[in-house]
N, C-alpha and C positions, 0 to 999 in steps of 0.2 A: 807790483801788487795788482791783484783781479779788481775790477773796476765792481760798482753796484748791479748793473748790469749784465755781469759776467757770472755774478752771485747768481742771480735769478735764473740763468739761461740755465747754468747749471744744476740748479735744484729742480728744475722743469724736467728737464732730460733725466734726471733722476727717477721720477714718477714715473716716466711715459715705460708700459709697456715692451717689450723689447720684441724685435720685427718676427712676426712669422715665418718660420723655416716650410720651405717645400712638402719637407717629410709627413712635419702634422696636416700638412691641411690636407697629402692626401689619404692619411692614418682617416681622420677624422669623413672623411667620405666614403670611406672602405667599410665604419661602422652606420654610417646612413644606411648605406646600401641591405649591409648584412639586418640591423635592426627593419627596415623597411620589407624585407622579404621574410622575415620571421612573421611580424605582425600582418604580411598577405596568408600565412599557413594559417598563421591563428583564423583567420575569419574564414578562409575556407573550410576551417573545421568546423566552427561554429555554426556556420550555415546549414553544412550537413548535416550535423547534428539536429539542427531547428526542423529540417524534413525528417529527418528519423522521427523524431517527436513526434511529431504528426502521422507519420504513418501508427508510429506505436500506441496513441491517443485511439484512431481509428481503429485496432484491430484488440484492442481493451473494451470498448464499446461494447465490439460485438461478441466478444466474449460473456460482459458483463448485461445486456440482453438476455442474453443464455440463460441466465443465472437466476436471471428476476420469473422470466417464464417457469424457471422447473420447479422452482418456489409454490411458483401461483397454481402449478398444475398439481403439486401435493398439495395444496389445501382444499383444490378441490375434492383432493379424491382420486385425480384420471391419472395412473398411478399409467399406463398404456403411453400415453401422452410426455407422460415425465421423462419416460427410458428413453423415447426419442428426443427427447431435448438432453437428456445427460449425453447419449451416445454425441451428438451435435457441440455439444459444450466441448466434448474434452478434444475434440476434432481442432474446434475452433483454439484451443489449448495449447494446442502440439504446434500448432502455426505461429501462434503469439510469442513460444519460449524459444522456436527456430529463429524467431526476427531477434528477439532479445539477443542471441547471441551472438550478433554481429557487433555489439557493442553493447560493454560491461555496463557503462552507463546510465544504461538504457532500465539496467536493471533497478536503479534507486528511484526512477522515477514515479510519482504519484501513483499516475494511473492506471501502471505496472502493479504497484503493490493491492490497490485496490480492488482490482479483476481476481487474482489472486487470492485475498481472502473472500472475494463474494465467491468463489470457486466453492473453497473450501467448506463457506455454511451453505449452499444449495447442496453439495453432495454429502454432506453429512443429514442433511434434513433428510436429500430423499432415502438415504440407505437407514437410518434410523427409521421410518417409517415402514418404510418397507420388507428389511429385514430385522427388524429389532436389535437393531448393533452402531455402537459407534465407530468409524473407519479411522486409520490409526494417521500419525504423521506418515508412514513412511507407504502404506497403502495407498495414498494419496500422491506421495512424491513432494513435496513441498516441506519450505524449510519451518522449523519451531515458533517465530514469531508471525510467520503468515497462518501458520494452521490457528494458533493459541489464538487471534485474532476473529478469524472465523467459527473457531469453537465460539466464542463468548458469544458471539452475533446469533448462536444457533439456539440460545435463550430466547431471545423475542421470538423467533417463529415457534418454538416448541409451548411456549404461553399462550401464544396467539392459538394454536391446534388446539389446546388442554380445554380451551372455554370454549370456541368452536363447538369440541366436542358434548362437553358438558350442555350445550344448549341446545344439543339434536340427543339428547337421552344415552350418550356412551359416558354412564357417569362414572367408571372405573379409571378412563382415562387420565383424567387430570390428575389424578391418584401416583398414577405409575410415571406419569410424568413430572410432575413437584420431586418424586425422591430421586429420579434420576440428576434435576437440578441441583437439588440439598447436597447429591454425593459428588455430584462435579465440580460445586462450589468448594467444598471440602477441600475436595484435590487442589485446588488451583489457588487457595490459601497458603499451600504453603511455598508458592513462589514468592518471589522479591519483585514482585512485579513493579517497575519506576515509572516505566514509560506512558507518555501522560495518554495516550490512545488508547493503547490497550490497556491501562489502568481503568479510564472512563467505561471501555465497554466490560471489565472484568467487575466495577461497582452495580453495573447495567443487571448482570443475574440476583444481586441480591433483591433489588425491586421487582423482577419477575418473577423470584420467588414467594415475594410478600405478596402477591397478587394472586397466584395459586393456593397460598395457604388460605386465603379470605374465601375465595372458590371452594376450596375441599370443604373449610369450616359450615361453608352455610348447605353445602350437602349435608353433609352429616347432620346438621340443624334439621334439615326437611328431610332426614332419614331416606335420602336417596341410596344409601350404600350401607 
């Protein structure tokens, strides 16, 4: 008969572990290794990525620069001045969408999409102005959420021109400019618009309309037209 003793030892031995084979420990190093050299790719990518960024930040900028100038030079007027800052813009353009495509990524990024729709409502500003036309999506080259985006934004500058105008004696303007809003408001009703950005700036035209129509009313009031 096993003594008390003998009880114990062997229920001890029962618990313990049973000895590590050669094979696992060096399976288990093979996946160190392998894990260890995946997660040095990853951060190489990563890194890379983080200078891409910044170079693409950097050349958004100067895109978006572009953008506020040809703005400013339609409101002046110096319509001479503009054409040289569009030709300059889309230069700066062609540079920005050659880097973008070294990496898709590059494309979701903020300050990627933002140059991009400021693209969009400086040259539709200055070509409505200047030729009395709105340039299309595909005139433009850019895809339907960046254009729709810059459409909406091309409200506040065409508000901001209409009372300008109104306040140097072109008082037919605000006139021809309200209906063109009233009509593009129209149109863009009957999208399903969700997204909360371009939701904000597509609510943005119905207020720049109520401001024109307050404009045109108190013409009409002082029989300017």
């Amino acid at each position: 008969m096993r003594t008390e003793v003998q009880w114990r030892a062997r229920a001890r031995l029962s618990t313990e572990p049973p000895p590590q084979k050669p094979i696992y420990n060096a399976l288990f190093l093979l996946l160190c290794m392998i894990t260890k050299h995946d997660f040095e790719d990853m951060l190489t990518e990563s890194q890379e990525f983080d200078s891409q960024r910044e170079e693409l930040i950097k050349k958004s900028r100067d895109v978006l620069k572009l953008t506020k100038q040809t703005i400013y030079a339609v409101h002046r007027d110096d319509m001479k001045d503009a054409e040289t800052l569009v030709k300059e813009m889309q230069k700066q353009l062609k540079t920005l969408n050659e880097y973008v495509k070294k990496n898709q990524k590059m494309y979701h990024q903020g300050s990627y999409k933002v140059a991009i729709q400021e693209y969009v409502e400086a040259m539709l500003y200055y070509h409505f102005v200047r030729d009395h036309k709105l340039m299309t999506r595909s005139e433009l080259g850019v895809e339907t959420d960046y254009y729709l985006l810059g459409l909406c934004d091309l409200s506040g500058e065409l508000s901001r021109k209409a009372i300008a105008a109104a306040s140097k004696g072109k008082y037919k303007e605000p006139f021809v400019i309200k209906d063109f809003l009233d009509s593009l408001y129209e149109l863009l009703l009957k999208f399903d618009i969700r997204d909360g950005e371009l939701r904000g700036k597509f609510d943005s035209i119905k207020y720049d309309l109520k401001k024109l129509e307050d404009v045109c009313f108190e013409l009409k009031l002082k029989e300017k037209v």
